[in-house]
DOVOKOL-514316 format. One record per residue (C-alpha): x, y, z; residue in one letter; residue number from 1. Coordinates in nm, 3 decimals. Example, Ala and Ser with C-alpha at 12.3 -4.5 7.8 and 13.67 -1.06 7.14 Angstrom:
2
> x	y	z	rest	nr
> 1.230	-0.450	0.780	A	1 .
> 1.367	-0.106	0.714	S	2 .
This chain:
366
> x	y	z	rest	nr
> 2.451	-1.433	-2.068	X	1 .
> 2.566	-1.405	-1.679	X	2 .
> 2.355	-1.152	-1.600	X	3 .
> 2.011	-1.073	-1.609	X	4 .
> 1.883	-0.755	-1.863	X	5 .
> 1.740	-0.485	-1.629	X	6 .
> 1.439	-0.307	-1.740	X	7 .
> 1.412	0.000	-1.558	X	8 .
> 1.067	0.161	-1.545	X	9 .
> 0.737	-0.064	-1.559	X	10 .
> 0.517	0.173	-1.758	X	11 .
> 0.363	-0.027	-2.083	X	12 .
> 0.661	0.018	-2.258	X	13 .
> 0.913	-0.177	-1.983	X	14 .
> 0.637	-0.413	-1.898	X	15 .
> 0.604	-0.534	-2.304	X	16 .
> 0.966	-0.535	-2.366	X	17 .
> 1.007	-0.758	-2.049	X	18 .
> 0.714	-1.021	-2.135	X	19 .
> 0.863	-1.050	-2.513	X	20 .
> 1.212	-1.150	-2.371	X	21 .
> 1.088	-1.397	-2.084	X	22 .
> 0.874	-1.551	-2.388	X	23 .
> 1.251	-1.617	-2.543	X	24 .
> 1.414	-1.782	-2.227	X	25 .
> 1.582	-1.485	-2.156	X	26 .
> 1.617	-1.316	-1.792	X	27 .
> 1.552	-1.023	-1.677	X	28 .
> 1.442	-0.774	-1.382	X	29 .
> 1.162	-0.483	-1.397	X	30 .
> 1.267	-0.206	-1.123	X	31 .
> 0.991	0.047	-1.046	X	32 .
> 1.036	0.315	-0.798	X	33 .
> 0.630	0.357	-0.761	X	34 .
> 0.452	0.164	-0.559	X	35 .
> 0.260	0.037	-0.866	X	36 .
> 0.276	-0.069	-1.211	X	37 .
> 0.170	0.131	-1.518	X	38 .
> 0.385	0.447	-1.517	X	39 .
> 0.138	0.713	-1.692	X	40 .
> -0.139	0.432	-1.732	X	41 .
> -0.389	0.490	-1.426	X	42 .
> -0.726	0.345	-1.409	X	43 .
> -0.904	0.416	-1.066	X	44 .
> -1.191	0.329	-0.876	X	45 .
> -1.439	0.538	-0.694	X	46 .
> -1.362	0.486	-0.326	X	47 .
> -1.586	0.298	-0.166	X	48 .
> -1.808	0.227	-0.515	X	49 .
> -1.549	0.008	-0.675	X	50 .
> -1.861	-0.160	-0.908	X	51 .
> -1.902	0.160	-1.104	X	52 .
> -1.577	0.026	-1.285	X	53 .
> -1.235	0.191	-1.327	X	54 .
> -1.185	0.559	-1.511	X	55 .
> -0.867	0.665	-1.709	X	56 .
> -0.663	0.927	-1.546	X	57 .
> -0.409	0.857	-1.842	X	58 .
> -0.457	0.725	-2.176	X	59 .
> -0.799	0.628	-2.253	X	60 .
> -0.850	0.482	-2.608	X	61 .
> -0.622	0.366	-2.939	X	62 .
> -0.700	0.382	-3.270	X	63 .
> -0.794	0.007	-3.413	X	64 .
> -0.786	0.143	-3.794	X	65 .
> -0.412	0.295	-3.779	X	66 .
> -0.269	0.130	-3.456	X	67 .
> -0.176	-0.222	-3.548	X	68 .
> 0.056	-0.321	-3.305	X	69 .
> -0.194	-0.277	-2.993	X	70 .
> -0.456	-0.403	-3.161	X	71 .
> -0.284	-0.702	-3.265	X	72 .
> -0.177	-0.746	-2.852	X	73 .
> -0.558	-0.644	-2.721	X	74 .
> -0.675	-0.939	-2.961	X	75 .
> -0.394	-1.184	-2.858	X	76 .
> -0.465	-1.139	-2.441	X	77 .
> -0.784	-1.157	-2.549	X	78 .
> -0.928	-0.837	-2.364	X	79 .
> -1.261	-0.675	-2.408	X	80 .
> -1.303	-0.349	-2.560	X	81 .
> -1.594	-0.083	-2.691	X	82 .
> -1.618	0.213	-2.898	X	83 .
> -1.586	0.553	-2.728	X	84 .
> -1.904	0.716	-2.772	X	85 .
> -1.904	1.024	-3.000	X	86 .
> -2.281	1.032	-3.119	X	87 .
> -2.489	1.339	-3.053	X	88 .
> -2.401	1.713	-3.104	X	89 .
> -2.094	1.865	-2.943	X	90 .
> -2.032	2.186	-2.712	X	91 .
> -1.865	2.491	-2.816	X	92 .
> -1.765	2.763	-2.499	X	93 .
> -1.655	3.057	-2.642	X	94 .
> -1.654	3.247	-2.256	X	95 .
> -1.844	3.212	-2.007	X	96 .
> -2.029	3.504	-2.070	X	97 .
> -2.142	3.349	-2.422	X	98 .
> -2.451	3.122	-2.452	X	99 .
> -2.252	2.799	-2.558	X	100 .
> -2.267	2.686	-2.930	X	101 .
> -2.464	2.318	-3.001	X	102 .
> -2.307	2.176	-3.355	X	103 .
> -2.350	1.868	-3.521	X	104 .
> -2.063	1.706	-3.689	X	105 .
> -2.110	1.529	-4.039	X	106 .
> -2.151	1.145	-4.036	X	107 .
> -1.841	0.975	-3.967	X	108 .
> -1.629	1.312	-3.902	X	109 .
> -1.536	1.176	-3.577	X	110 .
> -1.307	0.913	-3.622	X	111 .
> -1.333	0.585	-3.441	X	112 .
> -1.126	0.483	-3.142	X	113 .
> -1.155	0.174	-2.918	X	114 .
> -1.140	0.160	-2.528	X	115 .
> -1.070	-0.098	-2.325	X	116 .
> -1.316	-0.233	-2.006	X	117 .
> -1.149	-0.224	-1.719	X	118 .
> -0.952	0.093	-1.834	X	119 .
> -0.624	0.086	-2.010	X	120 .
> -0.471	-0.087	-1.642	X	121 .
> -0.674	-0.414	-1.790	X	122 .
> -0.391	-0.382	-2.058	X	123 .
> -0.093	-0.320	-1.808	X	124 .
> -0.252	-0.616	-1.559	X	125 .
> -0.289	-0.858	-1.844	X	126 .
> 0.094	-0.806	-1.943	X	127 .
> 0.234	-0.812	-1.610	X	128 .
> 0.020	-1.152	-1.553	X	129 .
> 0.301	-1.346	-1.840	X	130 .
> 0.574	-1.288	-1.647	X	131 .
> 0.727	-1.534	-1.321	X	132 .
> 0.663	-1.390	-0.986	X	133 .
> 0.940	-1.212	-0.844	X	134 .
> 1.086	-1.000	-1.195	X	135 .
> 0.900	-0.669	-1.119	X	136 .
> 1.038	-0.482	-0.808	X	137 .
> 0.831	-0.200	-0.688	X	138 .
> 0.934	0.098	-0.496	X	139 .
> 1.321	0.055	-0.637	X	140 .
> 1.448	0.355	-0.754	X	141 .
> 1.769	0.322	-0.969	X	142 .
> 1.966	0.608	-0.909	X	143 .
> 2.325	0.555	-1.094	X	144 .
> 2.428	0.324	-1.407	X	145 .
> 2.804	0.207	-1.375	X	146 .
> 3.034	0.043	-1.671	X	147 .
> 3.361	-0.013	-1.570	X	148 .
> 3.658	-0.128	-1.711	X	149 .
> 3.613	-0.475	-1.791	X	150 .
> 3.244	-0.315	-1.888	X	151 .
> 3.057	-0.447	-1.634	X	152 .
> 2.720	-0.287	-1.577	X	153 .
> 2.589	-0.254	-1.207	X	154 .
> 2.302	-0.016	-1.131	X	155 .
> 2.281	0.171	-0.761	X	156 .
> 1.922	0.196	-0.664	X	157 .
> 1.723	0.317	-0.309	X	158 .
> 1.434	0.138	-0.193	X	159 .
> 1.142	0.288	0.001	X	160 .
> 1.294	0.246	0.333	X	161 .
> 1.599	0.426	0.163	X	162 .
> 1.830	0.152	0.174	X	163 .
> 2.084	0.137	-0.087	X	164 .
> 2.162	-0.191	-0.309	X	165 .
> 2.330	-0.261	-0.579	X	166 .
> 2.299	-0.524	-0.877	X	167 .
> 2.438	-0.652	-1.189	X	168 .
> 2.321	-0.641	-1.566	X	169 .
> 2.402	-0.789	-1.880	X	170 .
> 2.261	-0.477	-2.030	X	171 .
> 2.006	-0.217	-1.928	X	172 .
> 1.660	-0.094	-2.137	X	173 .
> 1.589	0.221	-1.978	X	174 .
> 1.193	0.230	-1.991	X	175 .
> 1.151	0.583	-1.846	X	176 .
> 1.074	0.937	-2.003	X	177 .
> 1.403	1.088	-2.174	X	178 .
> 1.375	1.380	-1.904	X	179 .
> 1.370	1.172	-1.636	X	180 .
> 1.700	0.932	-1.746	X	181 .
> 1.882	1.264	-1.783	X	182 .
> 1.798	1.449	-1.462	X	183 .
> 1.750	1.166	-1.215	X	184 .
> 2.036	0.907	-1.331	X	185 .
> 2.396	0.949	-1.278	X	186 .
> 2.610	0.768	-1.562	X	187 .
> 2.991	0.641	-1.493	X	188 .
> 3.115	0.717	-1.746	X	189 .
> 2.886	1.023	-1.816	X	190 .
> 2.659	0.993	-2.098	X	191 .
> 2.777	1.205	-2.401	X	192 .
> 2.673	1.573	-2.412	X	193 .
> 2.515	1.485	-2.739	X	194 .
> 2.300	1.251	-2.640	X	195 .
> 2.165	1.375	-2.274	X	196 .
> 2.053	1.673	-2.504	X	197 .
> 1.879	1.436	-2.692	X	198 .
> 1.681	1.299	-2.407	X	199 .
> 1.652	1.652	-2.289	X	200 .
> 1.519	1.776	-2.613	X	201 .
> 1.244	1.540	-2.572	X	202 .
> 0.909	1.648	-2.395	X	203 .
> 0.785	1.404	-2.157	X	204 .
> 0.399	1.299	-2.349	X	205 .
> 0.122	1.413	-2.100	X	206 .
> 0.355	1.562	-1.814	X	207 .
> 0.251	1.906	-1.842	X	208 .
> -0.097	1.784	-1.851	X	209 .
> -0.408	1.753	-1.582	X	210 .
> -0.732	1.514	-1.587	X	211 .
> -0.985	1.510	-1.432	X	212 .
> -1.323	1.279	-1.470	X	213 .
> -1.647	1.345	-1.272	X	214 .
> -1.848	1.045	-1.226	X	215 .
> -2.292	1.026	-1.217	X	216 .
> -2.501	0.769	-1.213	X	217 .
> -2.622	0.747	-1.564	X	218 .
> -2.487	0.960	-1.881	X	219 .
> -2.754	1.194	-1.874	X	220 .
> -2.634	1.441	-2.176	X	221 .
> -2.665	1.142	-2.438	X	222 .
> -3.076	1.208	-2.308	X	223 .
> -3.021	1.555	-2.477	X	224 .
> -2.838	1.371	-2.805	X	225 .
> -2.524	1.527	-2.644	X	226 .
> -2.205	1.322	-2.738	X	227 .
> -2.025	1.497	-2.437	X	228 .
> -1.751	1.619	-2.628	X	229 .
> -1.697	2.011	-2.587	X	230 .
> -1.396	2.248	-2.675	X	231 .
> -1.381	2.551	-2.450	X	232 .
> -1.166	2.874	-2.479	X	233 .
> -1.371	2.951	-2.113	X	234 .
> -1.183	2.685	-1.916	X	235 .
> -1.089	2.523	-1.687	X	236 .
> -1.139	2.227	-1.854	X	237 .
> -1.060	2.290	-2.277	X	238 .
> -1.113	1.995	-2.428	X	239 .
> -1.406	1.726	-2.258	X	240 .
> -1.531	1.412	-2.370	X	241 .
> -1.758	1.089	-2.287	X	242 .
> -1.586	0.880	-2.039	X	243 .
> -1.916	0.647	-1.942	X	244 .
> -1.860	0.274	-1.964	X	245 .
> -2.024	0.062	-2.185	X	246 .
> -2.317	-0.028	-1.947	X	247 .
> -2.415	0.181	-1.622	X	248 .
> -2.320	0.515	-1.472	X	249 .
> -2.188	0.790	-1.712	X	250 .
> -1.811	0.984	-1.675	X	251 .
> -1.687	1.301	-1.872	X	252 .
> -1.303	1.335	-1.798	X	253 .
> -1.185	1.673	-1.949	X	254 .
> -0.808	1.796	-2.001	X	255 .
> -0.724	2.174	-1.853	X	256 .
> -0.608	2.432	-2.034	X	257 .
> -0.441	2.636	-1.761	X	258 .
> -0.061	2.599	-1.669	X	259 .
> 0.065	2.346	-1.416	X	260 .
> 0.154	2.639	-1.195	X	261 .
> -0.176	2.794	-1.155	X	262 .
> -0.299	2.433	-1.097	X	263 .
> -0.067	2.403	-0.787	X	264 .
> -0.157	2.748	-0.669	X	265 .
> -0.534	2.733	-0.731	X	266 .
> -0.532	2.368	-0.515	X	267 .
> -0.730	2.080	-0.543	X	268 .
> -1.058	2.182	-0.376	X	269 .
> -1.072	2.510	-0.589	X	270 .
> -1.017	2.285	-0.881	X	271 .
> -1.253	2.048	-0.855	X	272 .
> -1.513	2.351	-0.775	X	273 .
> -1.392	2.527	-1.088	X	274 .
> -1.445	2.214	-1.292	X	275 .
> -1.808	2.102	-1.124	X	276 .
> -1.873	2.480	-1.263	X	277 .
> -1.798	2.458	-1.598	X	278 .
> -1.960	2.115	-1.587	X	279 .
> -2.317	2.317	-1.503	X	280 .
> -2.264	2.566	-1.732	X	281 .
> -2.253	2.288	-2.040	X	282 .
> -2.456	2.019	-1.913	X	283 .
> -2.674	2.182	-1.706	X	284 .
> -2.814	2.113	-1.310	X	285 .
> -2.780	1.742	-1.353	X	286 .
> -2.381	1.809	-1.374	X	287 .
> -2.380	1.943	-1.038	X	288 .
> -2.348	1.656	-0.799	X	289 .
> -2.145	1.393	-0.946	X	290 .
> -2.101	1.077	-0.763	X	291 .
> -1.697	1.128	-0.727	X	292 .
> -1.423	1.378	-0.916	X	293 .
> -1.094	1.234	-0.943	X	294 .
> -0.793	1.415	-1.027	X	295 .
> -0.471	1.360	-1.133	X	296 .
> -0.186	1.648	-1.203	X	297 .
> 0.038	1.479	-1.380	X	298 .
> 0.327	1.773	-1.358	X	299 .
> 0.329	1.748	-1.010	X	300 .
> 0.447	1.334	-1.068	X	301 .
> 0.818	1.360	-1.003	X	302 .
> 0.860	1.008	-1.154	X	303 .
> 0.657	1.169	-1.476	X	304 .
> 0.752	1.488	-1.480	X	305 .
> 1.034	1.760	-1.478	X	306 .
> 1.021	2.130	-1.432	X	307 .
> 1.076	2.120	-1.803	X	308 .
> 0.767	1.975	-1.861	X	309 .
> 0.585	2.224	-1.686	X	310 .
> 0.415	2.372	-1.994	X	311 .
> 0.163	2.178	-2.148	X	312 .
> 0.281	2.080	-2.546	X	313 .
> 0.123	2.337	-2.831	X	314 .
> 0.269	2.092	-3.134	X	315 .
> 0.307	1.711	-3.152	X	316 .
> 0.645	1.665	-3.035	X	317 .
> 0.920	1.528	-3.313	X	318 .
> 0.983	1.155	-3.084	X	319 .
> 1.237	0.943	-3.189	X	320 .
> 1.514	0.712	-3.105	X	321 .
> 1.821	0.938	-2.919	X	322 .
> 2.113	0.958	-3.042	X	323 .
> 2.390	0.700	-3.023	X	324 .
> 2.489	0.631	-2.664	X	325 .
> 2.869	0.616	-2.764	X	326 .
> 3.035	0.435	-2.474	X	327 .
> 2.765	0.272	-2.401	X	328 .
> 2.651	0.199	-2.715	X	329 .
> 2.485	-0.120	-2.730	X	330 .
> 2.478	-0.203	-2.335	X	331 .
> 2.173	0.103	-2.236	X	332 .
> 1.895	0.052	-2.472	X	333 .
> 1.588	0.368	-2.452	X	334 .
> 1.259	0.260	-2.482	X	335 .
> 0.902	0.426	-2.402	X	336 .
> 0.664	0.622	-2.626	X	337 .
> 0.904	0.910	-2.662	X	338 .
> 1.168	0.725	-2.845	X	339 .
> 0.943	0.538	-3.078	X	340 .
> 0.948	0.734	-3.444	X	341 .
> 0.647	0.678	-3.531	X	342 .
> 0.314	0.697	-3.263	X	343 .
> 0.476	0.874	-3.030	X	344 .
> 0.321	0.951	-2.743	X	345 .
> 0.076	0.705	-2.777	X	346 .
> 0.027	0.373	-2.648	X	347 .
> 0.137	0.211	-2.957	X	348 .
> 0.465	0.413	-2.970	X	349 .
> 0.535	0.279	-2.651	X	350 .
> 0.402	-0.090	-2.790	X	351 .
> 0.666	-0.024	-3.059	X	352 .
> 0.970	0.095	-2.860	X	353 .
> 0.930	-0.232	-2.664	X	354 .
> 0.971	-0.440	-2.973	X	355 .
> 1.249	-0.271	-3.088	X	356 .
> 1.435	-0.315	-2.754	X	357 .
> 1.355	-0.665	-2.731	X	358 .
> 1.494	-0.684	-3.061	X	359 .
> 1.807	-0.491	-3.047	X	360 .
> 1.857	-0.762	-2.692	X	361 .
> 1.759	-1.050	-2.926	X	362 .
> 2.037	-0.929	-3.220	X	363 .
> 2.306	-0.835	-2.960	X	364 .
> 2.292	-1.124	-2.731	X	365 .
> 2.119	-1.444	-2.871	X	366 .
């Protein structure tokens, strides 16, 4: 092998596959036009407060019982995790004209998932720490993918002071959502109509999505045998739920039912007012002053997102491998959650999309 394999994209997915082939002697390169690692993992800190702990404004928990392949990983880097708390009643908000609805789920009707302390970045971190210094590059943003005739494979990329570079792979495992590869890469030769429909028939997991988490100094609604889950039809917020760590100050982090678009128009002041509001109405006065409210609009993330994705997903997309990349069949590998068959959209699709890259390198090249 002449050339280093360039992983492009170092979300979980592009981080894993690159840590399993440095484990086997084999080179590579991670190139990451954000300034950080993680893709749609993002664990933040309250400014200024940074011992309140990190909160998830992306995925937040797996599930130990039918999610093997994280599990298996959390256990081997040997990171702590906790139960999310679902104990207590939850909230029903029918409008917000309605008194809202207390119920009490059966024993055990709330199935149990596992979070990690530190937030899912501990995860990311703790990957990124097995590979040598120097393979990620941050802030490179591969813009073409070149074969030519003697199929050589060079990638054109733009770095954050826009200058333009260009390097060399032995092959390429394209780590990004399917939307993104197809709108924001140029292929020479062009990828087959068949397959950039494929990519483009696949929703990118989360990117029509919001989240915000408000943060107080203790979780004062498990004091009322509240579990801090709630489903509203009121809004803005539709689905909420417990985002406290294990010890200390409490966190609910809620998804929003309205569309990305009325999102951007409303603002982020009036959303954040809209949400403290809604927070009141369920919880009650002690919901009105949290300590911080972050935010993240994920469909406004143009390394996430596409105007595609504007719409937040009704069904569980059908994810899966694309379809056969023709001429460059066995030289551009996909990976990420949205081409894993099974778990897809979940951190363990993207766990398992990693191992099959890093096999599919291993089979072609070793």
């Amino acid at each position: 092998m002449n050339e280093p394999i360039i992983i492009v994209g170092a979300g979980l997915s592009g981080l894993r596959t690159a840590s399993l082939l440095v484990s086997q002697g084999i080179e590579c390169k991670v190139l990451e036009a954000r300034g950080r690692i993680g893709g749609r993992v993002l664990s933040e800190s309250v400014v200024d407060r940074p011992e309140l702990g990190k909160f998830d404004l992306g995925p937040t928990w797996f599930w130990p019982q039918h999610e093997p392949v994280i599990s298996h990983l959390v256990k081997e880097l040997e990171l702590q995790t906790f139960v999310q708390h679902t104990e207590g009643a939850i909230l029903f908000e029918q409008s917000q004209h309605q008194p809202v609805q207390r119920r009490r789920l059966p024993e055990r009707a709330v199935e149990r998932s596992d979070r990690l302390a530190g937030g899912v970045q501990s995860l990311i971190d703790a990957i990124a720490a097995t590979l040598p210094d120097g393979t990620i590059e941050l802030e490179t943003r591969v813009t073409a993918i070149r074969m030519d005739e003697r199929e050589t494979i060079s990638l054109e990329t733009l770095q954050a002071d826009r200058r333009q570079e260009s390097m060399r792979a032995e092959a390429v495992i394209l780590a990004l959502p399917p939307r993104i590869v197809a709108r924001h890469i140029i292929f020479s030769p062009a990828l087959p109509v068949k397959l950039t429909d494929s990519l483009l028939d696949k929703p990118t997991w989360m990117a029509g999505q919001a989240k915000a988490v408000a943060i107080y100094d203790r979780p004062f609604w498990r004091e009322n045998d509240l579990s801090g889950q709630v489903m509203s039809w009121a809004g803005p917020l539709q689905e909420i739920h417990d985002a406290s760590p294990e010890t200390g100050c409490g966190a609910l982090f809620g998804f929003f039912g309205m569309p990305a678009t009325m999102r951007q128009k409303l603002g982020e002041e009036k959303i954040h007012k809209l949400v403290v509001d809604q927070l009141v109405r369920l919880f009650g006065p002690s919901a009105e002053k949290p300590i911080s409210l972050l935010y993240k609009d994920w469909s406004s993330d143009a390394d996430t997102a596409v105007a595609d994705d504007s719409t937040p997903l009704i069904n569980f997309p059908d994810y899966g491998r694309p379809e056969s990349a023709h001429a460059w069949d066995k030289r551009v590998i996909f990976a990420g959650t949205e081409t894993s068959p099974a778990h897809g959209g979940h951190l363990e699709g993207a766990l398992r999309s990693a191992e099959r890259a890093y096999n599919e390198i291993i089979t072609l090249y070793k």
